[in-house]
N, C-alpha and C positions, 0 to 999 in steps of 0.2 A: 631788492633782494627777493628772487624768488624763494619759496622755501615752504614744507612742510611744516604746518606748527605741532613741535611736539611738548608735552606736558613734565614736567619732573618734579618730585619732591625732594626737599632734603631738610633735615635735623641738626640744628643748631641753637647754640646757647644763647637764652633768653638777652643778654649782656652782650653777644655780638650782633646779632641782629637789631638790637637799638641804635647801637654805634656803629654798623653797617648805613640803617636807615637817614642816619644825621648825615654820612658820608654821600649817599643818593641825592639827597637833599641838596647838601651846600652846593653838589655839582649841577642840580639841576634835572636829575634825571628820578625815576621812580625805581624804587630796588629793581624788579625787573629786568629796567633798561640799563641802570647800575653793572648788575651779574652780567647781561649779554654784552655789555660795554668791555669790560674785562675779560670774558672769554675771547672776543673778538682780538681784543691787544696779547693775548696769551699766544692766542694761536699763529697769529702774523710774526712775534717773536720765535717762536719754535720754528714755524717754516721758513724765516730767516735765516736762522742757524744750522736745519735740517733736510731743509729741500721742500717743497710741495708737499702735501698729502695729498695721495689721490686714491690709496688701498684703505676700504670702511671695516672698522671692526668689530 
């Protein structure tokens, strides 16, 4: 994957973020690769059902 790395924050509750991190875990992956794991499955479902994206917002 070619790609720009870009940085992002976000705020969340103490209590998901735990039980996020158990979730990263059992799968085997680090929250990181966790979150990009599921954005990548979000977005392949979307453009499944909506077409490509190819217009950046």
């Amino acid at each position: 994957m070619d790609y720009e790395e870009i940085r992002y924050t976000i705020r969340l509750d103490k209590e998901l973020m735990r039980k996020f991190r158990y979730v990263a875990q059992y799968d085997g992956r680090s929250v990181n690769r966790e979150i990009i794991h599921l954005m990548l499955l979000k977005v392949k479902d979307f453009e499944k059902k909506e077409g490509p994206i190819t217009d950046s917002v």
